[in-house]
DRENBABA-151743 format. One record per residue (C-alpha): x, y, z negated; residue in three letters. Coordinates in nm, 3 decimals. Layout:
# DRENBABA-151743
PT         x         y         z   rest
PT         X         Y         Z    ALA
...
***
This chain:
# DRENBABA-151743
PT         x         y         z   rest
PT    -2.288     0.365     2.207    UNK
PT    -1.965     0.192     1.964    UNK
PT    -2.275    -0.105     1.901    UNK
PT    -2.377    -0.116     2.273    UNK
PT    -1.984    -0.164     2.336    UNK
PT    -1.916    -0.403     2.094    UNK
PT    -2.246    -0.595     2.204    UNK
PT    -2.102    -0.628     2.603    UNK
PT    -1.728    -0.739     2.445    UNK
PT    -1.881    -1.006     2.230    UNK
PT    -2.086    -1.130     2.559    UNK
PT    -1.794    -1.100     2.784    UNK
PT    -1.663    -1.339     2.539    UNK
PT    -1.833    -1.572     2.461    UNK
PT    -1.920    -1.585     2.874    UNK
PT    -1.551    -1.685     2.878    UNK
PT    -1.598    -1.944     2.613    UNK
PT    -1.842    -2.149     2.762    UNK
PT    -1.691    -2.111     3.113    UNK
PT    -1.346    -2.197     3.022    UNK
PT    -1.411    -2.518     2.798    UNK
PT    -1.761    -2.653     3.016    UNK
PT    -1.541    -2.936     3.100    UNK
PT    -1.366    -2.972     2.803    UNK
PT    -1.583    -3.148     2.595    UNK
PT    -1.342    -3.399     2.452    UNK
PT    -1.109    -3.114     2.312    UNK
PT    -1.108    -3.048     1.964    UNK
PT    -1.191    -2.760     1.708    UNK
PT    -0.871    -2.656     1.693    UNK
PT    -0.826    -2.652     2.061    UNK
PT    -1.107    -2.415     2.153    UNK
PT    -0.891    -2.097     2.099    UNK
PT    -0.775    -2.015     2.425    UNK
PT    -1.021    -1.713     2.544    UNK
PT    -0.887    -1.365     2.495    UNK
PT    -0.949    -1.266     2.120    UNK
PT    -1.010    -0.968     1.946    UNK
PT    -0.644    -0.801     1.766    UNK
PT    -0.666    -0.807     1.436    UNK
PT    -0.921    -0.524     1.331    UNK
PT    -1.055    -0.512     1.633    UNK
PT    -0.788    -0.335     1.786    UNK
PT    -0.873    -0.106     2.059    UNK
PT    -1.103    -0.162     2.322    UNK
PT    -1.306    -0.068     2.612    UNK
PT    -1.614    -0.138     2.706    UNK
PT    -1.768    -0.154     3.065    UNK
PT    -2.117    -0.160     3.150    UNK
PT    -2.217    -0.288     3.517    UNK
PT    -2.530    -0.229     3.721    UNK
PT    -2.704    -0.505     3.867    UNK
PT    -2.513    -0.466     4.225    UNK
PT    -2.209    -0.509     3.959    UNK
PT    -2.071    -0.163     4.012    UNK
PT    -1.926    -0.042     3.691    UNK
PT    -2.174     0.230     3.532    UNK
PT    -1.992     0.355     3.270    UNK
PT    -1.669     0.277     3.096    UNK
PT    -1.621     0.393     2.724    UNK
PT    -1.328     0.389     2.552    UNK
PT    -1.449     0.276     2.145    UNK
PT    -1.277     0.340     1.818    UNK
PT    -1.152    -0.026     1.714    UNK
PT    -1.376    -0.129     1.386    UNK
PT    -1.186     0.025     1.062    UNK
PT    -1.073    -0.108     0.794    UNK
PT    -1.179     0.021     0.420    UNK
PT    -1.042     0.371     0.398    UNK
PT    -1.166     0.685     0.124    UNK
PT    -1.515     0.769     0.123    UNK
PT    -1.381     1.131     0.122    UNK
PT    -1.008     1.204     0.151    UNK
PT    -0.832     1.377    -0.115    UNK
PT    -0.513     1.566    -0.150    UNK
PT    -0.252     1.548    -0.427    UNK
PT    -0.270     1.965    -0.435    UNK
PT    -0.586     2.001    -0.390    UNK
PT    -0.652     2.041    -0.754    UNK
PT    -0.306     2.310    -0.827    UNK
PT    -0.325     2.654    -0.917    UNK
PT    -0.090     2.755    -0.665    UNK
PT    -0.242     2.590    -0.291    UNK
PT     0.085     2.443    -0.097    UNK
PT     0.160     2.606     0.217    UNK
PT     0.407     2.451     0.420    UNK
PT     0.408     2.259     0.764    UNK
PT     0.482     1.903     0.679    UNK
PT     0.454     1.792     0.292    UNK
PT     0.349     1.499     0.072    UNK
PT     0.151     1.742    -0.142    UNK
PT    -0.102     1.833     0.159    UNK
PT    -0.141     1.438     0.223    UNK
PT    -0.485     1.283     0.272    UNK
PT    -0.429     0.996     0.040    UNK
PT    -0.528     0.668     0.173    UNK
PT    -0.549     0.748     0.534    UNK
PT    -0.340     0.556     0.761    UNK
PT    -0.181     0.794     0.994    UNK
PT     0.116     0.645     1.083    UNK
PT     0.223     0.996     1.256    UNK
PT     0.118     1.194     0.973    UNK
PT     0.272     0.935     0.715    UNK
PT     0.570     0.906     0.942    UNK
PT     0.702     1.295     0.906    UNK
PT     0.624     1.271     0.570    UNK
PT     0.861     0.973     0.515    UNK
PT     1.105     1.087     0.668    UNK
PT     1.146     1.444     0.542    UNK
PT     1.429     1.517     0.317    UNK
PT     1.333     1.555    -0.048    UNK
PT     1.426     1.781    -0.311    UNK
PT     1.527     1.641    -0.679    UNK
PT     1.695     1.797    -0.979    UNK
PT     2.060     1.712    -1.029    UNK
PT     2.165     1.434    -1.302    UNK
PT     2.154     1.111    -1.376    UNK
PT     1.891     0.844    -1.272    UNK
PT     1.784     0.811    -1.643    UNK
PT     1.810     1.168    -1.693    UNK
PT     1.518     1.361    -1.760    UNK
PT     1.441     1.738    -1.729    UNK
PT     1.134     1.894    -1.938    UNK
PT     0.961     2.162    -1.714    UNK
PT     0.922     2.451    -1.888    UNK
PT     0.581     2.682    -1.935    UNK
PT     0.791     3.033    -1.890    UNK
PT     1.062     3.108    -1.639    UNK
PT     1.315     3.176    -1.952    UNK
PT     1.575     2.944    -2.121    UNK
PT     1.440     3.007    -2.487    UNK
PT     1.090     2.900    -2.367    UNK
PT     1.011     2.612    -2.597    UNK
PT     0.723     2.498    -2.419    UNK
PT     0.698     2.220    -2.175    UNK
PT     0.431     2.148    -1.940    UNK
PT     0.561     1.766    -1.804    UNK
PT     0.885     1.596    -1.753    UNK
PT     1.077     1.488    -1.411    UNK
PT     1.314     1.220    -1.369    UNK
PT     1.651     1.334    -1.217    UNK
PT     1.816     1.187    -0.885    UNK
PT     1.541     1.002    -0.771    UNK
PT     1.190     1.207    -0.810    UNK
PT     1.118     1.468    -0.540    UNK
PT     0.982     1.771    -0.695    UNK
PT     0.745     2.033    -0.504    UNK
PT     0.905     2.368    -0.400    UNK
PT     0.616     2.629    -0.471    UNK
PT     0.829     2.933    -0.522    UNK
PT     1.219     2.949    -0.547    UNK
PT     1.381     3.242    -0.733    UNK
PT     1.745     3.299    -0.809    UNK
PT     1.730     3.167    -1.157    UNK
PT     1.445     2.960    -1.153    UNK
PT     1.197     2.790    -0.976    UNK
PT     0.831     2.703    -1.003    UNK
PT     0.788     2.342    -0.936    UNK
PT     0.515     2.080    -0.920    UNK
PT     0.524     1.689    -0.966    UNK
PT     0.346     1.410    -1.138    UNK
PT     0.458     1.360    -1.558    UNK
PT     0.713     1.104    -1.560    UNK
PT     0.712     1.097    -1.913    UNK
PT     0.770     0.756    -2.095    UNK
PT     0.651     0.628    -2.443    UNK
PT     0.714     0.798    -2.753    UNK
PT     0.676     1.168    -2.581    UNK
PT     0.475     1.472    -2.726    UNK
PT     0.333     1.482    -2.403    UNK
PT    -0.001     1.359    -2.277    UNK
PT    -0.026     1.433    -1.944    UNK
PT     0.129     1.100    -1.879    UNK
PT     0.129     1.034    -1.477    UNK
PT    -0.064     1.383    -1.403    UNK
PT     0.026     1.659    -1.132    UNK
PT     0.178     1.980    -1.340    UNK
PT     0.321     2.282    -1.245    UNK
PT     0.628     2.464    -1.454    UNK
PT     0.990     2.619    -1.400    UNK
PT     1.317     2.455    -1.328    UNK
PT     1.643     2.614    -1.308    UNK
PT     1.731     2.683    -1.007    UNK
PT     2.086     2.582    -1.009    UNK
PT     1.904     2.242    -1.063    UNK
PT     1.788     2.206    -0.724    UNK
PT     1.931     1.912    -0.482    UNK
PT     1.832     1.812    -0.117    UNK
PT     1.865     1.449     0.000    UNK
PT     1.838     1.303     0.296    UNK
PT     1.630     1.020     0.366    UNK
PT     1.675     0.676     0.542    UNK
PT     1.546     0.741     0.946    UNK
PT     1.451     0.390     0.980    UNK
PT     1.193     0.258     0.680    UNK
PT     0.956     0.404     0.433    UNK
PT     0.759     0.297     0.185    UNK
PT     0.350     0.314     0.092    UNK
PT     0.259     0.229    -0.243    UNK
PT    -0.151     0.296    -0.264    UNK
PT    -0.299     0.282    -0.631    UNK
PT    -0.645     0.258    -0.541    UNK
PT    -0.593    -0.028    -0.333    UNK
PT    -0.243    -0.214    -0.493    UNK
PT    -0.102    -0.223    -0.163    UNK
PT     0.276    -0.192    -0.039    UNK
PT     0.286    -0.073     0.357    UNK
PT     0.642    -0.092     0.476    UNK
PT     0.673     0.134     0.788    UNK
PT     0.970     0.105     1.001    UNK
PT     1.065     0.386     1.281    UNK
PT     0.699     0.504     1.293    UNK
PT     0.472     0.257     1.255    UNK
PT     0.276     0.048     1.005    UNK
PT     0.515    -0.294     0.977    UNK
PT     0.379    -0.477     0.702    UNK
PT     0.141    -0.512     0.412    UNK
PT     0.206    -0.639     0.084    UNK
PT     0.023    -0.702    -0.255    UNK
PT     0.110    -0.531    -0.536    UNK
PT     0.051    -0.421    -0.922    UNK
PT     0.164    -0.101    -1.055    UNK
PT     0.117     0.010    -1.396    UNK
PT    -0.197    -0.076    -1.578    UNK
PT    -0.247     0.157    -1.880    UNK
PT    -0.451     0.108    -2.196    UNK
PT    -0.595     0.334    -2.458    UNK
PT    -0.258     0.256    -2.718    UNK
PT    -0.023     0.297    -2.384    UNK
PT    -0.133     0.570    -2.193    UNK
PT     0.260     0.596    -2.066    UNK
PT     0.193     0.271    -1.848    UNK
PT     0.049     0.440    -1.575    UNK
PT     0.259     0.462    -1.274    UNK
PT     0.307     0.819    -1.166    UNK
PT     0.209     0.929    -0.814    UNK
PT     0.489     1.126    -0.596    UNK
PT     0.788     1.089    -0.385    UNK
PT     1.048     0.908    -0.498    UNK
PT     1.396     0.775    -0.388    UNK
PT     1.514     0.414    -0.425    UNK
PT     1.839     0.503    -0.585    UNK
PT     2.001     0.176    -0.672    UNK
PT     1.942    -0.201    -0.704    UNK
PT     1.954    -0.306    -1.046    UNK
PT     1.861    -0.680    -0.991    UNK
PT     1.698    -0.912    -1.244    UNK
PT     1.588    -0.847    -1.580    UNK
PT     1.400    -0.930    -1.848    UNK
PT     1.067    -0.814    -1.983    UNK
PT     0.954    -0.980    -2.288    UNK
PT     0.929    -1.377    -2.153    UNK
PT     0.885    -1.272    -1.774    UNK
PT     1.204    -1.284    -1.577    UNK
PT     1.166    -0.964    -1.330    UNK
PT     1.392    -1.054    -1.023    UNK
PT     1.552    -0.780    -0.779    UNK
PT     1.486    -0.476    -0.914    UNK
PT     1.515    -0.187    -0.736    UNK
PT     1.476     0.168    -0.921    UNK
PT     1.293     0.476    -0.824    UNK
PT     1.185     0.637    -1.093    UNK
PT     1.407     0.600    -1.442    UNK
PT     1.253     0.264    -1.597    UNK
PT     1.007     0.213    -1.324    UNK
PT     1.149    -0.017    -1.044    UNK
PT     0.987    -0.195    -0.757    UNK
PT     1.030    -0.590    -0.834    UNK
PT     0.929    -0.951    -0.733    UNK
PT     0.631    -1.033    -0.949    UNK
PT     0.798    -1.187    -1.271    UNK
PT     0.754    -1.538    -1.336    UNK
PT     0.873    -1.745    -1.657    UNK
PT     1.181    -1.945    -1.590    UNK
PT     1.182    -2.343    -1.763    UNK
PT     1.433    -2.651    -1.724    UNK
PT     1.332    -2.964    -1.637    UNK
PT     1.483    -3.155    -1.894    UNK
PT     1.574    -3.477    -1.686    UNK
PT     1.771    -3.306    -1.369    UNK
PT     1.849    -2.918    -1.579    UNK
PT     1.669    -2.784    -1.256    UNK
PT     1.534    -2.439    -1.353    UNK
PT     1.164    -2.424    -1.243    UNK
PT     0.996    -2.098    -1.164    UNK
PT     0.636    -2.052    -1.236    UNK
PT     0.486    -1.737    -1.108    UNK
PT     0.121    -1.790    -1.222    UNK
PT     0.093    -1.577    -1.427    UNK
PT     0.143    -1.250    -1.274    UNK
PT     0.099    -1.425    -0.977    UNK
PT    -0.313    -1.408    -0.984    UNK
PT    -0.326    -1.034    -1.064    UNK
PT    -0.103    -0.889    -0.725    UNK
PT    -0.362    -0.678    -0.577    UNK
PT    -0.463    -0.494    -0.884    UNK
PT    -0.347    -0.298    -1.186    UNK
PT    -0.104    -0.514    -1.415    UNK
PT     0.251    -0.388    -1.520    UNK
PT     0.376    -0.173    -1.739    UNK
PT     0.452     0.107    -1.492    UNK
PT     0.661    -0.068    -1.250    UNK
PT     0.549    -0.191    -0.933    UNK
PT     0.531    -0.543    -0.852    UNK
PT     0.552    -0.702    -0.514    UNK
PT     0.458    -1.033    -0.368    UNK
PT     0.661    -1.366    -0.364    UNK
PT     0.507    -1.490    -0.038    UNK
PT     0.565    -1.398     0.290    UNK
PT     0.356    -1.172     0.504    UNK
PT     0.288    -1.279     0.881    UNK
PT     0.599    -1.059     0.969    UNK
PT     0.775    -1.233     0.678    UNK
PT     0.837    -0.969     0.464    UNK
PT     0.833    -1.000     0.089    UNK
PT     1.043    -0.875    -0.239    UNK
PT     1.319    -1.054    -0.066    UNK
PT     1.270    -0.893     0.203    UNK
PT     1.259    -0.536     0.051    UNK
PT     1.572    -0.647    -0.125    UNK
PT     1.779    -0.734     0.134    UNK
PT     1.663    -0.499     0.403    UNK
PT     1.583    -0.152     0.273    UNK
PT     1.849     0.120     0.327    UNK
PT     2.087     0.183     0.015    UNK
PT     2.208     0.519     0.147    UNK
PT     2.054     0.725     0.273    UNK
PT     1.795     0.629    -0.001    UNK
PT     1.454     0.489     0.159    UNK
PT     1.160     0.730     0.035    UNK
PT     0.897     0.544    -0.152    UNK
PT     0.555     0.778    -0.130    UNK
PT     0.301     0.670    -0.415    UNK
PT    -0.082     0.770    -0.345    UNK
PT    -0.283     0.826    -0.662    UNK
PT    -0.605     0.710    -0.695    UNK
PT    -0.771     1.036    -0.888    UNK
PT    -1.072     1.125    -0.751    UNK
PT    -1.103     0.870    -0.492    UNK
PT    -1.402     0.672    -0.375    UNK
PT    -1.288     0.363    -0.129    UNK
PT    -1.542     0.276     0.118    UNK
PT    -1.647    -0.064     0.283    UNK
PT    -1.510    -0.169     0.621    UNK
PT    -1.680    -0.196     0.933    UNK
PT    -1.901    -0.468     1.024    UNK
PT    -1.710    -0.589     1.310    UNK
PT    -1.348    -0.576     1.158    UNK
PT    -1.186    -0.847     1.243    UNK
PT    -1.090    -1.121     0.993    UNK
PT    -0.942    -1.507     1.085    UNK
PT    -1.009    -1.834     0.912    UNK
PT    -0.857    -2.164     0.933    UNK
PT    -1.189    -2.368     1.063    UNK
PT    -1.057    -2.742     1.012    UNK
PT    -1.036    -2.711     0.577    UNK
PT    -0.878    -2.382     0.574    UNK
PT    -1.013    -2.179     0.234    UNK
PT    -0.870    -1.854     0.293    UNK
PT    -0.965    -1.617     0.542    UNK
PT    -0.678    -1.386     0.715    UNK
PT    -0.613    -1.033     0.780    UNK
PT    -0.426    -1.186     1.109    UNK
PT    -0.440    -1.472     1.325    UNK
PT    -0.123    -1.639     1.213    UNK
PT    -0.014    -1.597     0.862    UNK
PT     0.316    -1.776     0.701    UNK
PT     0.056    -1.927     0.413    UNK
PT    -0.096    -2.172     0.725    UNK
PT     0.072    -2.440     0.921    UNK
PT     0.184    -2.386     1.257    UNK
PT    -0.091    -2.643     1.387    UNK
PT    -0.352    -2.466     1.283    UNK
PT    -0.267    -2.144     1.452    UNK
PT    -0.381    -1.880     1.598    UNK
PT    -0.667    -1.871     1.359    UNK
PT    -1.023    -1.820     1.446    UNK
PT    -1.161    -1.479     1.469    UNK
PT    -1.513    -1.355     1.269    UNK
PT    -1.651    -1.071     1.141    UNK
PT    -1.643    -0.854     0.852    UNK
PT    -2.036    -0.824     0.842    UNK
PT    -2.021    -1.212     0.853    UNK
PT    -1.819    -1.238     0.540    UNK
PT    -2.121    -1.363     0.339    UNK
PT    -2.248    -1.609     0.582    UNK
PT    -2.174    -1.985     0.564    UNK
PT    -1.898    -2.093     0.627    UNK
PT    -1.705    -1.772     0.550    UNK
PT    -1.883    -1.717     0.223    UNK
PT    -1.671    -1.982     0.023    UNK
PT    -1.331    -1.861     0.160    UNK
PT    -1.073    -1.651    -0.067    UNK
PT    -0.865    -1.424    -0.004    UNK
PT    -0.542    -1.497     0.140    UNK
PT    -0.260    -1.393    -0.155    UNK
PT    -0.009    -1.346     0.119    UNK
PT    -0.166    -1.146     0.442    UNK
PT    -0.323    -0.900     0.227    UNK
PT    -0.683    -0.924     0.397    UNK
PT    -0.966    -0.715     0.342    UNK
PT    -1.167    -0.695     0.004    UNK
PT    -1.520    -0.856    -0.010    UNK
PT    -1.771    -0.537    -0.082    UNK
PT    -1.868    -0.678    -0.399    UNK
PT    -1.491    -0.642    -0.492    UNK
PT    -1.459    -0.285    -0.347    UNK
PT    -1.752    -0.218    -0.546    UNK
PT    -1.548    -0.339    -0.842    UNK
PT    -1.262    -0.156    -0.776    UNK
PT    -1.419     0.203    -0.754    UNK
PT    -1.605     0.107    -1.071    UNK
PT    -1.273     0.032    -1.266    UNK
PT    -1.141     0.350    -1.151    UNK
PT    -1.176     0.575    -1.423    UNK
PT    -0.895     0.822    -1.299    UNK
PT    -1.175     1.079    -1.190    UNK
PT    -1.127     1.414    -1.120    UNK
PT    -1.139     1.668    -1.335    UNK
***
């Protein structure tokens, strides 16, 4: 029935085409846009069927095409000893699946986090006693939400992903644990009403929400860890953005506005390297780079975000200068354990720039093309490897689909797997 559907929109459409530009022959390329398009992914649509007297037979509402999304979903609790059980919780999440209601009351539920500083960190104990010398992970204070699973009057039993950095005993670096807390510990914070962060590992993607819905999508890099740095990956959780630290240093890459949430780990611009041109002392910025890798695993643990705008023109700038500062704005970060991403559908919609354009489009105006040239022309997923859409790239600013060959990558580099 969805095909069938799809099959009378793309007649209805192309119907319209030929109708509306029969006399328009000396019109160019670039002019032929001005039929009804598809919304970007389809959007959603009905379909209407008509006899031959051209009384409507049937009318089905369809599911718009989807994008990629988890061959299976997953749950960050799924894989405790002690099952969560309450209403609304990040814990109970199906990690990767854009429900913007779902995501919504999650975002905007207060958090708990243990009192201190935001460098502060608190080992989790194995035993509910203060001479217990065994730790089972380590939380960050201030900023890192910890998991209620049972509160007593001294302590509590707690759950949250390792945030423990290099040079630890530790080696469950970035992995859900459970353990005891005192309970005198314990602080609820309230969270900013307005926006709320996305940050999905499997993908590298940043969605910024704002008052319920899916605003934006960004490109990013978290943490990419290798066998002699095991402390680079960037733990999953909910976090706080407690404070704007600004620009810094790592190494030769200049890291502008930082913005912590998680002791050293801070959401930045993708770092660049910073040279003077001799002749006018002009400092020149060259993000290259990093630049190339935005979309998968590069940093040491922090999370870098794109330069260039998004068709709603948000970037790191953006995040800088618009995200609340208090109430904190909750950052949610989706691991990628266990997870198998899946292809999109055929008929998701994708645009490209048919007069030289060599990046297709997640939308069908994008702050990477000219004016002129917009609103892009729509195709389909399923067409992706067809001429002329098989040369295009991807666009590095409107965060577009993957090819399947690069999905295909992307599940094979994952070698978080459950255990």
């Amino acid at each position: 029935m969805r095909r069938r559907g799809i099959a009378l929109i793309m007649a209805v459409l192309l119907a319209a085409f030929f109708c509306a530009h029969a006399e328009e022959d000396d019109l160019d390329q670039a002019d032929l846009i001005e039929e009804p398009r598809p919304a970007a992914g389809g959007g959603a649509v009905t379909a209407v069927e008509t006899g031959a007297d051209g009384e409507i037979v049937e009318e089905v509402d369809l599911d718009p095409p989807g994008p990629a999304t988890d061959v299976t979903w997953h749950t960050p609790n799924e894989r405790s000893e002690r099952i969560c059980d309450h209403a609304v919780c990040f814990w109970k999440m199906k990690m990767g699946e854009m429900d913007e209601a779902a995501i919504w009351r999650v975002l905007t539920q207060p958090v708990t986090v243990l009192e201190g500083k935001q460098r502060q960190q608190i080992r989790v104990l194995a035993e509910p006693r203060a001479d217990c010398e065994d730790y089972t992970g380590v939380v960050t204070c201030a900023s890192q939400a910890v998991h209620i699973l049972e509160r007593g009057e001294e302590w509590t039993l707690i759950e949250a992903y390792c945030s423990a950095e290099e040079g630890s005993a530790l080696t469950n670096f970035a992995l859900p644990f459970q353990g005891y807390v005192e309970t005198s510990l314990l602080r609820e914070e309230e969270v900013d009403q307005t926006y709320g962060l996305v940050i999905d590992k499997l993908q590298q993607r940043l969605y910024v929400f704002r008052e319920g819905k899916l605003f934006s999508t960004l490109l990013c890099s978290t943490g990419f860890p290798r066998e002699d740095t095991p402390f680079a990956e960037t733990p999953a959780g909910e976090y706080l953005m407690i404070s704007w630290v600004g620009g810094f240093w790592a190494g030769d890459l200049f890291c502008d506005m930082g913005m912590r949430i998680n002791s050293g780990i801070l959401i930045h611009e993708v770092p660049c390297k910073i040279e003077k041109n001799e002749a006018t002392g002009e400092e020149i910025r060259d993000f290259s780079r990093c630049e190339r890798y935005l979309g998968d695993k590069a940093s040491h643990g922090c999370i870098r975000v794109q330069r260039e705008k998004t068709p709603e023109m948000v970037n790191a700038k953006w995040l800088w200068d618009n995200l609340n500062r208090k109430p904190y704005t909750k950052v949610i970060i989706w691991d990628e354990i266990g997870r198998e991403l899946g292809y999109p559908d055929d008929d998701y919609v994708l645009y490209y720039n048919p007069d030289g354009g060599k990046n297709y489009h997640s939308q069908e105006t994008c702050a990477a093309v000219l004016s002129k040239f917009e609103p892009m022309t729509p195709f389909r997923y399923g067409e992706l490897e067809e001429t002329p859409y098989s040369r295009l790239s991807r666009c590095p600013a409107c965060a577009p689909q993957l090819r399947r060959e690069e999905i295909d990558t992307v599940n094979r580099k994952n070698n978080r797997k459950a255990e």
